[in-house]
N, C-alpha and C positions, 0 to 999 in steps of 0.2 A: 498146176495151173494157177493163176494170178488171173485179179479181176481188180482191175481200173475203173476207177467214178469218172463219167465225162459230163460237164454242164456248160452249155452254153446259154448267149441269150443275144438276139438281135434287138438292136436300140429301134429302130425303126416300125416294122411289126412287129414286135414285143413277141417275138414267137420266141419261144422254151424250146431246147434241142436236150434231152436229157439223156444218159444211156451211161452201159456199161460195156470196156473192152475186155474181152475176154484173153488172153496171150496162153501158149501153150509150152510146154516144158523147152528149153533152150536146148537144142539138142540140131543133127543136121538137117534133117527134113521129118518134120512129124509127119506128114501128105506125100502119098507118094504121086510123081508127077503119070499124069493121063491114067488113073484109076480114079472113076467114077466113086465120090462118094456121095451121101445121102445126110441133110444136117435138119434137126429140127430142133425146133424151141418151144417150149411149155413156158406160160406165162401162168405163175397162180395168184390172181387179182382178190384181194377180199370186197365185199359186195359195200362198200359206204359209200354214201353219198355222192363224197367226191370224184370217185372211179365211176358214179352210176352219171356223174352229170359231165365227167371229162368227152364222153361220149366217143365217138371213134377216131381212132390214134394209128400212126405207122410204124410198125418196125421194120428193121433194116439191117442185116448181116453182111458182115462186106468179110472177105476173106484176101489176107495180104500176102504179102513175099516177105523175105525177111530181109527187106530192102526199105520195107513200107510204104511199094506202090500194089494198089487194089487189082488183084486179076479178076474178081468175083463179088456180085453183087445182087441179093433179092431182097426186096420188099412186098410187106403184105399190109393190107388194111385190117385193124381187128375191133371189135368194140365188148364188152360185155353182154352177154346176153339180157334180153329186159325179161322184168320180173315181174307185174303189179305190186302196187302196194297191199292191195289186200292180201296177195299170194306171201310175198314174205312178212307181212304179218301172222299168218295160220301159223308159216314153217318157223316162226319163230316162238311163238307158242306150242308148237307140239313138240319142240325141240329144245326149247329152255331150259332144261335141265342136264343135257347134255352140253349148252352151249354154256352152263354157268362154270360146270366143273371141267371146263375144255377138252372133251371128249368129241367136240363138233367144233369148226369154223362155218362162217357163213364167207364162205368163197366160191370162185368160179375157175375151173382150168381152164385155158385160151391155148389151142394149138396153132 
Protein backbone atom coordinates (compact mmCIF):
# COMPACT_ATOMS: atom_id res chain seq x y z
CA UNK A 1 0.00 0.00 0.00
CA UNK A 2 1.09 3.76 -0.87
CA UNK A 3 -0.10 6.77 1.11
CA UNK A 4 -0.44 10.19 -0.63
CA UNK A 5 -0.31 13.67 1.12
CA UNK A 6 -3.39 15.63 -0.06
CA UNK A 7 -3.59 19.66 0.92
CA UNK A 8 -5.69 21.89 -0.01
CA UNK A 9 -6.79 25.44 0.76
CA UNK A 10 -9.88 27.58 -0.21
CA UNK A 11 -8.89 31.42 -0.87
CA UNK A 12 -12.29 32.48 0.09
CA UNK A 13 -13.20 30.76 3.49
CA UNK A 14 -9.74 29.93 4.19
CA UNK A 15 -11.00 26.46 5.15
CA UNK A 16 -7.92 23.74 5.17
CA UNK A 17 -8.98 20.47 3.38
CA UNK A 18 -6.06 18.16 4.78
CA UNK A 19 -5.90 14.32 4.29
CA UNK A 20 -4.35 11.29 3.23
CA UNK A 21 -4.93 8.74 0.07
CA UNK A 22 -4.63 5.55 0.80
CA UNK A 23 -4.17 3.31 -2.75
CA UNK A 24 -3.96 -0.48 -2.56
CA UNK A 25 -1.62 -2.97 -4.33
CA UNK A 26 -2.09 -2.64 -8.23
CA UNK A 27 -3.42 -5.77 -8.94
CA UNK A 28 -7.17 -6.61 -10.66
CA UNK A 29 -9.58 -6.10 -8.21
CA UNK A 30 -8.40 -5.95 -4.54
CA UNK A 31 -12.72 -5.72 -3.60
CA UNK A 32 -14.61 -8.22 -4.49
CA UNK A 33 -17.72 -6.82 -6.28
CA UNK A 34 -21.25 -7.25 -4.00
CA UNK A 35 -19.24 -8.64 -0.86
CA UNK A 36 -20.13 -6.72 1.94
CA UNK A 37 -17.11 -5.23 3.60
CA UNK A 38 -16.47 -3.57 6.93
CA UNK A 39 -13.69 -0.48 7.04
CA UNK A 40 -12.60 1.33 10.00
CA UNK A 41 -10.21 3.93 11.00
CA UNK A 42 -8.25 4.67 14.30
CA UNK A 43 -7.20 8.06 14.54
CA UNK A 44 -4.14 8.28 17.45
CA UNK A 45 -4.26 12.21 18.17
CA UNK A 46 -1.70 13.35 20.78
CA UNK A 47 -3.40 15.41 23.45
CA UNK A 48 -1.53 19.31 22.70
CA UNK A 49 -3.12 22.25 22.58
CA UNK A 50 -3.50 22.47 19.20
CA UNK A 51 -5.61 19.11 18.67
CA UNK A 52 -7.45 20.22 22.10
CA UNK A 53 -8.44 23.67 20.47
CA UNK A 54 -8.93 22.35 16.68
CA UNK A 55 -11.98 21.10 18.32
CA UNK A 56 -14.35 19.04 16.12
CA UNK A 57 -13.27 18.01 12.69
CA UNK A 58 -14.69 15.60 9.75
CA UNK A 59 -13.27 12.68 8.25
CA UNK A 60 -14.16 11.21 5.14
CA UNK A 61 -13.34 7.76 3.36
CA UNK A 62 -14.49 7.73 -0.16
CA UNK A 63 -13.69 4.43 -1.83
CA UNK A 64 -13.03 4.51 -5.91
CA UNK A 65 -13.02 2.39 -9.06
CA UNK A 66 -10.00 2.04 -10.63
CA UNK A 67 -11.25 4.43 -13.05
CA UNK A 68 -11.22 7.10 -10.06
CA UNK A 69 -14.80 7.62 -10.03
CA UNK A 70 -16.28 7.40 -6.20
CA UNK A 71 -18.78 4.44 -5.76
CA UNK A 72 -18.65 4.93 -1.84
CA UNK A 73 -18.61 7.42 0.55
CA UNK A 74 -18.93 8.07 4.65
CA UNK A 75 -18.19 10.64 6.94
CA UNK A 76 -18.07 11.04 10.57
CA UNK A 77 -17.67 14.05 12.96
CA UNK A 78 -14.92 13.26 15.66
CA UNK A 79 -13.37 15.70 18.23
CA UNK A 80 -10.97 14.61 21.20
CA UNK A 81 -12.28 13.76 24.23
CA UNK A 82 -12.08 16.82 26.87
CA UNK A 83 -10.00 16.56 29.72
CA UNK A 84 -9.76 19.33 32.61
CA UNK A 85 -6.80 20.99 33.13
CA UNK A 86 -6.47 20.08 36.47
CA UNK A 87 -7.24 16.21 35.28
CA UNK A 88 -4.25 16.20 32.87
CA UNK A 89 -2.22 18.00 35.28
CA UNK A 90 -2.56 15.08 38.17
CA UNK A 91 -2.07 12.49 34.98
CA UNK A 92 0.91 14.22 34.23
CA UNK A 93 2.40 14.24 37.42
CA UNK A 94 1.81 10.69 38.31
CA UNK A 95 3.05 9.76 35.01
CA UNK A 96 6.13 11.86 34.49
CA UNK A 97 8.44 9.47 34.62
CA UNK A 98 7.19 7.20 32.44
CA UNK A 99 6.34 10.20 30.15
CA UNK A 100 10.11 11.30 30.32
CA UNK A 101 11.74 8.06 29.46
CA UNK A 102 8.81 7.38 26.69
CA UNK A 103 7.27 4.65 28.17
CA UNK A 104 3.85 6.66 28.03
CA UNK A 105 2.31 9.27 25.42
CA UNK A 106 -0.28 11.54 26.27
CA UNK A 107 -2.59 10.56 23.56
CA UNK A 108 -6.13 9.82 22.66
CA UNK A 109 -7.42 6.95 20.18
CA UNK A 110 -10.37 8.24 17.99
CA UNK A 111 -12.58 5.40 16.39
Amino acid sequence: MSTEKVDQKEEAGEKEVCGDQIKGPDKEEVLMYGQPYRVTLELELPESPVNQDLGMFLVTISCYTRGGRIISTSSRSVMLHYRSDLLQMLDTLVFSSLLLFGFAEQKQLLE
